[in-house]
Every structure is written in C-alpha cells, then in structure tokens.
N, C-alpha and C positions, 0 to 999 in steps of 0.2 A: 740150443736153448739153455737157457741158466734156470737153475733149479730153484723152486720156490721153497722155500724154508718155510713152516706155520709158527705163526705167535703163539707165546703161551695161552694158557686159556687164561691165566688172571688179569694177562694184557688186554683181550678182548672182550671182558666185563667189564661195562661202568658202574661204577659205586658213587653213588653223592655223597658229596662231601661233609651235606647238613647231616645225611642219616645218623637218628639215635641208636644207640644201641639197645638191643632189646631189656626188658625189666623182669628183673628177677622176680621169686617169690615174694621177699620179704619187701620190694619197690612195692608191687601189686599190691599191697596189703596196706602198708602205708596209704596210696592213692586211696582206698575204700575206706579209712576209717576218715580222714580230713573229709568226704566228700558226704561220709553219714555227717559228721560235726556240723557241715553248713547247711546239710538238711534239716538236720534238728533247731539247728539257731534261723533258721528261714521259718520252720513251721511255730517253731516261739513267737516270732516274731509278729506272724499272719493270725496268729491266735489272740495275740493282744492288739491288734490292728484291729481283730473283727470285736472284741469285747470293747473298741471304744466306739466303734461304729454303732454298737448294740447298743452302748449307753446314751452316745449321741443319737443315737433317733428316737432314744426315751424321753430324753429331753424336748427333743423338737415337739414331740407329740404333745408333751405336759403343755409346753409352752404355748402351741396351736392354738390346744383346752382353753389356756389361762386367759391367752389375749381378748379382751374386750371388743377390741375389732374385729369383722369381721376379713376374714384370708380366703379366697379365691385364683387356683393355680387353674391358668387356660393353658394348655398346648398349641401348637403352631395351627392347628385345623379351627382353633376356635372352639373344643371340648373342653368342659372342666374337667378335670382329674380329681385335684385335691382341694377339700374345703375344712373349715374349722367349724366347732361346734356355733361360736356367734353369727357367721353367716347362713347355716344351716339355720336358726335363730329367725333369722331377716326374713330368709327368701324359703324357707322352707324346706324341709328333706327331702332327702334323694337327689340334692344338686348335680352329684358328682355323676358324669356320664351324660352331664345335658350338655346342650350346645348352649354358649355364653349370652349370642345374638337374642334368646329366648326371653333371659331372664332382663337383658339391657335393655332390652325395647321396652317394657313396662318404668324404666327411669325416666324422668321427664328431667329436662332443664331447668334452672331455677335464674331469679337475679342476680346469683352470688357464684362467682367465677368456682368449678369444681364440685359443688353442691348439688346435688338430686334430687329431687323428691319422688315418694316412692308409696304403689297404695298395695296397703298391706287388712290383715281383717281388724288390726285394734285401729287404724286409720292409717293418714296420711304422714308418714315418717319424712323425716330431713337424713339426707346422707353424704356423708364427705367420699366422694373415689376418687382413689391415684390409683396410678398403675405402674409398673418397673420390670423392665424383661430384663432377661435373663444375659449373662455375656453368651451362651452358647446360640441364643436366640430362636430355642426348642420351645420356651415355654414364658409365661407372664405371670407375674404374679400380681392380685387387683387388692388392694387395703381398703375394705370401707367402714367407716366412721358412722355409725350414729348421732348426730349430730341433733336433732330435734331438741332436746330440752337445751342446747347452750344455742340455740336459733329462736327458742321463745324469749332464754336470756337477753340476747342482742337485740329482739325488738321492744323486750321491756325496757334495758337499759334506755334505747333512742327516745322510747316515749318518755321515760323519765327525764332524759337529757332536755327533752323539746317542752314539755314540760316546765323546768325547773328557768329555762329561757323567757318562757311566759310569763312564771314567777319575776325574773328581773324586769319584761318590758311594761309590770304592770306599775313599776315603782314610777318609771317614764311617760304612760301611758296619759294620766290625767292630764301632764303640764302637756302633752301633746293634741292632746283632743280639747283641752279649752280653748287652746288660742284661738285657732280657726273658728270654734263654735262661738267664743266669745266672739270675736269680730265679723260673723255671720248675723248672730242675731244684735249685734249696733246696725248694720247695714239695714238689716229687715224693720230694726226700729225708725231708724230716719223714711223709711218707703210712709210711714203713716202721716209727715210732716204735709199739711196741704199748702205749705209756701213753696216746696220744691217746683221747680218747671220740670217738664218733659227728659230736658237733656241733662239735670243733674239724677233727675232720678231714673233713668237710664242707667248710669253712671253708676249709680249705686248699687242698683239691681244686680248690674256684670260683677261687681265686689261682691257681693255675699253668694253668688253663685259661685264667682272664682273660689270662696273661701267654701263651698259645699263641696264643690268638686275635689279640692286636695282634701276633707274628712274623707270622702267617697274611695279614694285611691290609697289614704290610709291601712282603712279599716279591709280592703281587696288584698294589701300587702299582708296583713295581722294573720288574716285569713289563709293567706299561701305559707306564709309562715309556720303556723299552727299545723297546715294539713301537713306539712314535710311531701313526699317526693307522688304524685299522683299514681292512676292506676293504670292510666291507657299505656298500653306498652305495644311495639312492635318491631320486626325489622326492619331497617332503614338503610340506606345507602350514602358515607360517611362524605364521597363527595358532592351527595344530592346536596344536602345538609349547608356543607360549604362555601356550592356556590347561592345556595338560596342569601346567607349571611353577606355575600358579597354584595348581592343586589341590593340588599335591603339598606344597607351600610356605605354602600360607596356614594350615591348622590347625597347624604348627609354630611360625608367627609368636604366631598366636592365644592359644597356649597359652604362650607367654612375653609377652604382654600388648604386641606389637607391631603399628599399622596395616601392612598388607599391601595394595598397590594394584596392579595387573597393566595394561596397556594395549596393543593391538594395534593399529596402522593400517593392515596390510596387505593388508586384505580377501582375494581369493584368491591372491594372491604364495607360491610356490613356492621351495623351495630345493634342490638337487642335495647330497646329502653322508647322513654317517653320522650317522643321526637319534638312535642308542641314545648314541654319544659325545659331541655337541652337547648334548643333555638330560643327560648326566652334567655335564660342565663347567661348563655353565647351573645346574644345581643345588647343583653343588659351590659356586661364588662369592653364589648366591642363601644359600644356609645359611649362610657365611661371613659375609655381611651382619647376617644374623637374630641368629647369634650376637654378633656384635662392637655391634649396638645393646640401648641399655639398654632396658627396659619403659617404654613411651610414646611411644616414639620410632617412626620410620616408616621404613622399605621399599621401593622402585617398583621392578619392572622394564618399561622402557617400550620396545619395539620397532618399529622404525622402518626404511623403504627413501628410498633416496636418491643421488646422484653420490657419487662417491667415485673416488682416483685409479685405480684398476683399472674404473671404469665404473659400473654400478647396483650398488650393494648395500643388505645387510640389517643394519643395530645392534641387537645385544641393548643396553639400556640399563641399569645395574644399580647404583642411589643409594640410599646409608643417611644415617640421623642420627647416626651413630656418633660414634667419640675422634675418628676420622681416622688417619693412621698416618707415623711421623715420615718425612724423608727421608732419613735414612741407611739405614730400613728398606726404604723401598722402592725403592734400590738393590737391595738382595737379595731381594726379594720372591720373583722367581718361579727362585732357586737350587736344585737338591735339595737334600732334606733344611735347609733352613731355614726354621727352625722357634722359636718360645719356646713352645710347649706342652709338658708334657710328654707325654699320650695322642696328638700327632700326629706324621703320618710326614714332614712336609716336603715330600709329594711331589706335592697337589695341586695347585696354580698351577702346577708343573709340567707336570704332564699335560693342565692344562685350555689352554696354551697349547700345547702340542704339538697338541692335537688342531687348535684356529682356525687354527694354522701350516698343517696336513695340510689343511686343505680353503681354502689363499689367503688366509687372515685373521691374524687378531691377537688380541690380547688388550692395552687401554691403561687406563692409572688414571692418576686427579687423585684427589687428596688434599690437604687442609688438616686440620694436626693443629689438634681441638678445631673441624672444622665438617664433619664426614663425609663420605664417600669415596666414586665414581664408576667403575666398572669398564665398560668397553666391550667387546663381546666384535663383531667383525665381523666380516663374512662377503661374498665377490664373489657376486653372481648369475650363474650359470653353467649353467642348466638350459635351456638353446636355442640351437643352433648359432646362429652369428654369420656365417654366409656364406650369401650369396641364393642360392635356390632350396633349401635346406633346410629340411623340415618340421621344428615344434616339437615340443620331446617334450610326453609324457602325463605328468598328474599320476596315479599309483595311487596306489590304498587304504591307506593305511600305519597297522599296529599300533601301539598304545600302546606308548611306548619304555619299556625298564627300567630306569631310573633309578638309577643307585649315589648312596649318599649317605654321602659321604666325606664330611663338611661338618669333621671334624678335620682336614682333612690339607691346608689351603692356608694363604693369609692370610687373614683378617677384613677384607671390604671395610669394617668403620667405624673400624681400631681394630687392632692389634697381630694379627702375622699368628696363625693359625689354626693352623699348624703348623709 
C-alpha cells in the first residue's frame, strides 16, 4: 500500500474570494457617523414633508369653508365622509356618516340637463350636480351649485326675450290682421247685395270665411308664440315619435311624387318633454321640406343619440333635395312674421324653435342654395336623475300625439321660406 500523505490544513479551507476583510475601529466608526448623517437628513426631511402636509390641509380646509359650492366626498359603499360648510348649508348637518342614496332621493329631476331641484324649509331650491371620482376609485366627490336665483334669472331673461318678440311682431301685426279682416268684411258687405244669385253668393260667403279662418289660425300661431314651450311633459319613446312622423308625413310626400325615407337608431331611448309640441315642430319643418322639394326629389328624417355639449342627446335629422335657401334669408329665417308666402303666418320656425328652446335644444340649418337644406332639431336627454343613489324614471304609455300641421307657416327646409 502506498502511504497517504495529509494536505495541509490551509489547502483544505476554502476561503472566497469576495470575502471583506474584517473593519477596524476607526472603519466602524466612520460607518456610524455617515449613517447618523442620513438619519438626520431623512428625519429633516420628514419634518418638512409633514409641516407642508400640515399646511396643505390648512389650506384645503380654508378652501372647503370658502367655496360657495357645496363639496360632497362619498366612499365606494356610498357614505359621505367629508362635506363642506355650504353643503351642510343645503342639506343640513350631520351629513357626514349618512348614506348618499338618503339625501339623493329627495332630488327630483328637472327640464334642464344636470339640474335638480330640491325641497328644503325656505322652499324649493335649483341645484347644479356633477360628480368626479377619484383615479383611485375609493371615493367621489359630488360639486353642487345653487343655482336658483341664476334659474329665476334665465326665465326672466326668456320672458323678457319673448316679450320684447312681441314688441317687434306688434309693429307687423296691424298690416297682418287688416288684410284678411279688410277683405272679410268687403265679402260680408256684398252678402247684403239682393241682386246676388245663390251661386255668386255662395261664392262669397266661402271668401270671407276662407279669409276668417287664416285671422283664426293667426291669432292660434300669436298665441303659441307668446305662450313659449307648454306644460304637459312626459316620457316618451324617441322611436314611437318617429315613426308616428313617418306616417303622418309619407302619404303627403307620396302624393306629391316625393321619396320619403324615415330612420330610427334608438332602439328604446327615451325622452322627457312635451310629446304633443316636439310632433308639432317635427311636422311643421318635415312639411316645410315636402313642400319646398320638387317631384322626384327626396326627404329623410333621420334620428339619431349621441355626445353633445350638454351630455347625451337626441337629433331629429331633417334633409331635402330642394332650391336651398339663400343666406340673407336665413338670417331671418326663424323672425316673426317672416314670411314670402302669401297664405302663411310667419310664425312657424318661430314657434317650432321656441318649443327645442323650452325643453334645452335648438333648432340649426345648413343650406347651400341650389343643393338642399338640412334642419336639425336637438334635444338633451334628461329623463334620469344624474346623482348616485337615485332610481331612474319609468318610461309610461304615451298616446298618439296630435299633430298640428302648420306646414304654411315656417320656412321651407329646401327652398324659400314657407311663411
């Protein structure tokens, strides 16, 4: 056997290679003063972190105070947490620690997209709510406006606007209401002639009544004019609406040798307002169309939901192949009483934007004379409160509207106005 020889012992230790070597006193000591240093500059640091946090939430608070608005913090369960002294103001104290659904059920919905109203013990308040969550998505915060005295302002203002309307169509008014009455009563004066026969004064009679009937339809336009946008309000279903306009409107077309094309995309979409006014309006500019296009020409009204600057809304869409209608004319398009008809009163574009006015909307045209004309009639959706924990309203049953058919008395969406 051959003899084994033993390794040293330093051969048989492994040492790494990384190993530090160990730290002296004066190492140690060094490492503890650098490590007090970033202690101290950390706790510097935390100290003026916490005196701007202190200052900043002095602020916030001040600012809470200040705001006019009231501030509404809901958490994700739907508790208020945090309120400001003006919403405490509104809704009362001790908000904070209710449930939100409590205080939002007493909101009711109003005509005016965003708007509440609200019954409080000095009355019935107007109130503006948004709402804005959070990126974290723990918490919401609700803005609301008192809004009541610039809501008195707005319908002072319309009444003065409607008003001062009245003032201009009184300047119009006389030469409007003589002629007719003047050549009412020549007709009524020849009924007393006893050389007349039977069949001239027949004849005459149908003239002075024809000339009673256009004062009669006048003085109904003056009327709707004057009253601006009615009171029956309800909700309605935007393609009941639509195709009722279709029916009413396509054997009209038909029989003046016009395509008529109707199109709905709002499957059940809903709209809050005066169903009987909107179907007058709509009908009135739908006829206006019909008329101001030649035979062969085409018709659409095409309805449509979508953004818009007040939030969702509804466009009637209302396109002829018509003249078009010049631009100087449609400067004055929607004046009282203007009109180049002779059988019309001037008064429908009138009334038919009063009414889009009275429920948020409008009434806009594009025209190109010589490539027919484009009537939009919008409208805000406004049929469901906009503040959480509020149920949506019901759609009810709603009757067929009664449809006036003014179709004389606006402008001609393709073509020279209508009245």
């Amino acid at each position: 056997m051959m003899p084994t020889t033993a390794k040293p012992a330093t051969e048989s230790a492994t040492v790494p290679l990384d190993a530090a070597p160990p730290l002296d006193a004066a190492q140690l000591a060094e490492a503890f003063a650098l490590f007090s240093r970033a202690s101290e500059e950390l706790s510097t640091a935390y100290n003026a972190l916490q005196g701007q946090v202190v200052q900043l939430t002095e602020r916030l608070t001040v600012l809470m105070g200040a705001l006019p608005a009231g501030v509404v913090v809901v958490n994700r369960v739907g508790e208020v947490v945090q309120v400001n002294r003006a919403a405490e103001l509104l809704f009362g104290p001790g908000l904070s620690g209710k449930a939100w659904h409590s205080v939002a059920c007493a909101l009711q919905p109003t005509e005016t997209p965003g708007e509440m109203s609200f019954e409080c013990p000095e009355g019935t308040r107007r109130l503006s709510v948004s709402e804005t969550a959070l990126e974290s998505g723990d918490e919401r915060i609700l803005l609301v406006h008192d809004v009541t005295d610039t809501h008195r302002m707005r319908l002072a203002a319309e009444r003065n606007e409607r008003l001062a309307a009245m003032g201009e169509m009184v300047a119009g008014l006389a030469h409007q209401l003589r002629t007719p009455l003047a050549a009412a009563l020549l007709y009524a004066g020849n009924l007393r002639q006893p050389e007349l026969g039977p069949a001239e004064r027949a004849m005459v009679a149908e003239r002075a009544i024809e000339r009673l009937r256009y004062l009669e339809r006048l003085i109904r336009d003056m009327l709707l004019f004057a009253r601006g946008d009615s009171l029956g309000r309800q909700d309605f279903g935007v393609c009941e609406l639509a195709a009722e306009l279709a029916h009413t409107l396509e054997p009209l077309a038909r029989a003046r040798q016009i395509e008529f094309v109707a199109r709905c995309d709002c499957g059940d979409l809903a709209v809050h307002g005066d169903r009987k006014a909107l179907g007058g309006a709509l009908t009135n500019l739908l006829e206006n169309a019909i008329q101001a296009t030649e035979p062969g020409g085409r018709v659409s009204c095409d309805v449509e939901s979508g953004a818009g600057a007040q939030g969702r809304e509804v466009r009637f869409v209302i396109r002829d192949t018509g003249r078009g209608i010049a631009p100087e004319v449609q400067a004055r398009l929607f004046d009282p009483f203007f009109t180049t008809r002779a059988e019309g009163t001037g008064l429908g574009l009138a009334i038919a934007r009063g009414v889009a006015r009275g429920h948020g909307g409008d009434i806009a045209l594009q025209s190109v004379p010589g490539a027919g004309s484009m009537f939009t009639l919008t409208l805000p959706l406004n049929h469901a409160p906009s503040v959480p924990g509020s149920a949506p309203a019901s759609v009810p049953d709603s009757p067929s509207p009664s449809m006036p058919t003014d179709a004389g008395d606006g402008a001609a969406a393709g073509g020279a106005p209508a009245s």
